[in-house]
C-alpha positions, 0 to 999 in steps of 0.5 A: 744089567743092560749092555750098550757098546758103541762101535766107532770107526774112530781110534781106540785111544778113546776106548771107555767103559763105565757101568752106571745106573739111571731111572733104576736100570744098570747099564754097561756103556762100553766104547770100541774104537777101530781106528778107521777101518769100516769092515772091522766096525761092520765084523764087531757089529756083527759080532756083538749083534743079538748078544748086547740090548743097544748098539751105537754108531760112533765116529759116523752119521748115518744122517745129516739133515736140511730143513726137513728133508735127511740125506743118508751117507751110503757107508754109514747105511752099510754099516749099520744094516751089519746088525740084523736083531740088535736096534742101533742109533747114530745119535741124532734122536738126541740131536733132534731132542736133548741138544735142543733142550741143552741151549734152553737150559744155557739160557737158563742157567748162563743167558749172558754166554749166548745171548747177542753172541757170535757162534762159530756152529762147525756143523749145521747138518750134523747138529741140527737140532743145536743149530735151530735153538740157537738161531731161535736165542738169537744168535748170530751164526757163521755156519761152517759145514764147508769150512769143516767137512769139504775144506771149502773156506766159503762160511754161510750166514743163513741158515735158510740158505744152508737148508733150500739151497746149498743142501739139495744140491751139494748134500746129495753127493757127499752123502755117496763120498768116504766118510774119511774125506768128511770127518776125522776117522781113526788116528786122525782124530788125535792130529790137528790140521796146520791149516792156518786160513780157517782160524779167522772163523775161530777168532770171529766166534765167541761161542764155538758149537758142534762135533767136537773132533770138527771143532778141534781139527782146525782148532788154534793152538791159542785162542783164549776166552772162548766158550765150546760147547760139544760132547764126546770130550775125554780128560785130555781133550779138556786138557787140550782145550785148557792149554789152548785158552779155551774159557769154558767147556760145555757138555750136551751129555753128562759126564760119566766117570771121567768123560762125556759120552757120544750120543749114539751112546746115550740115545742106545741107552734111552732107547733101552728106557723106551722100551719100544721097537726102534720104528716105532720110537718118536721124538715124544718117546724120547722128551719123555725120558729126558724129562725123567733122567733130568739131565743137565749141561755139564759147565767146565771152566777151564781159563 
C-alpha cells in the first residue's frame, strides 16, 4: 500500500485519513494539520521524509503563476526542501491539468451553469489553470487575487492585465511576505472575516470559483443561489455553504469517504501512478493518468 500524507500549515480540525484504492493501487492518503506553525510542518516533513512514498503540501503554494512566468513563495521553498528523499507537491500539476479538464467536463455535463456567467474567480495565480478555462467558455470574470489575499478592494476585469501588469510588479514582493498575511492558516481557516465591503463582489458573481477557504473568508452569511466551484471541502464545509444559500457545489476532485481532498494530496497520489522521478514528471505524464482514473466533477446540490 502506498502511504501519502499531506502536511498543512492549516488546523487540524480537517485532519482525514481514508484508504482507497485506483488503477489497482491502494493508497493510505492521510491529512495533518499544524494550526499555523511552519517550523511544526517543516519537523513532521522531516519526519515523515523516506519513510511514506508521497508528500503534500497543504495549506500553502509553493507557486502562484502569471501568464507563463511563476513566482515562488519564499516560505513555501523552505518548507518543502525539509524533505530530502521523499518527492513532495503543492498541487499545482493538478491546477495546471485537471482543473482544466474539470470546466470542460462542466461544459459537458451542465453547459447552462457557465456559459454567459459572471464568475467571481477569488484567485487567478493560484488556479490558473481554472482561471484560462473559463476565460476560454466564455465567461465574464472579476479576478479578485487583491480582494482576497492583499484585502485591496480593487477587482480586475482582464486576465491580461492580472499576467503583463499587475503580476510582475506586485508578485515579486508577496512571494517574500508571511504567508498568514495572504491566506487563512490555522485557526483562522474556521473564522469568517465581517468585512462587509467585499460581499458586493459576491452578490455580482453567479458562479464563484477558486480556493475554497479564500471563497469562505468573505463569504455572506446569506447569499443564495449561487454556484461554488472549489475542493477541499469537509461535510461542514457543505453544510456551511448549505445554511449560507448557496445553490450548488462543485468539486474538482472526488469525494473520498466523507470529503474532497486537496490537490497536493491527489497530485502526491498521481505522482506515485507515474512512477517516474518528480523532475522528470510533464504535464503529458500527468493527462495521461487522469485519462486512466477517469475522474469526474463531483455536483452537490445544496438549495
Amino acid at each position: 500500500m502506498k502511504h501519502i500524507v499531506s502536511v498543512s500549515i492549516g488546523s487540524k480540525k480537517r485532519d482525514h485519513r481514508a484508504e482507497v484504492t485506483f488503477l489497482g493501487e491502494k493508497f493510505c492518503l492521510e491529512r495533518r494539520g499544524t494550526d499555523g506553525d511552519l517550523h511544526k510542518a517543516m519537523d513532521l516533513i522531516r519526519e515523515l521524509d523516506g519513510n511514506v512514498d508521497a508528500l503534500g503540501m497543504g495549506g500553502i503554494d509553493l507557486y502562484i503563476w502569471g501568464g507563463k512566468r511563476k513566482y515562488t513563495f519564499r516560505q513555501a521553498k523552505k518548507m518543502a526542501a525539509a524533505a530530502q528523499k521523499t518527492p513532495i507537491v503543492d498541487g499545482s500539476g493538478l491546477k495546471n491539468t485537471l482543473e482544466r479538464r474539470v470546466i470542460s467536463q462542466i461544459l459537458q455535463r451542465q453547459p447552462e451553469l457557465l456559459q454567459g456567467k459572471k464568475v467571481l474567480m477569488v484567485s487567478a495565480m493560484d488556479r490558473f489553470g481554472m482561471a484560462e478555462s473559463l476565460l476560454e467558455a466564455g465567461c465574464e470574470a472579476i479576478y479578485g487575487d487583491l480582494i482576497f489575499a492583499l484585502g485591496v478592494s480593487i477587482p480586475i476585469y482582464r486576465l491580461k492585465t492580472l499576467h503583463n501588469i499587475i503580476a510582475p510588479v506586485v508578485a515579486p514582493i508577496v512571494v517574500q511576505l508571511p504567508f498568514k498575511l495572504l491566506y487563512p492558516i490555522g485557526d483562522k481557516q474556521e473564522k469568517r472575516d465581517s468585512n462587509s465591503s467585499f460581499k458586493k463582489y459576491y452578490e455580482w458573481a453567479d458562479v464563484i470559483a477558486g480556493d475554497f477557504h479564500m471563497i469562505k473568508r468573505y463569504l455572506p452569511e446569506y447569499i443564495d443561489g449561487k454556484t461554488i466551484v472549489t475542493n477541499t471541502v469537509t461535510q461542514s464545509d457543505i453544510e456551511l455553504l448549505r445554511n449560507s444559500g448557496i445553490k450548488q457545489l462543485i468539486t474538482t476532485t472526488p469525494e473520498i469517504q466523507g470529503r474532497s481532498f486537496g490537490t497536493n494530496v491527489i497530485e502526491a497520489m498521481i505522482i506515485c501512478l507515474i512512477d517516474k522521478p518528480l523532475a522528470d514528471i510533464m504535464p503529458e505524464d500527468y493527462t495521461e493518468v487522469l485519462d486512466e482514473l477517469d475522474f469526474q466533477p463531483r455536483f452537490v446540490a445544496l438549495n
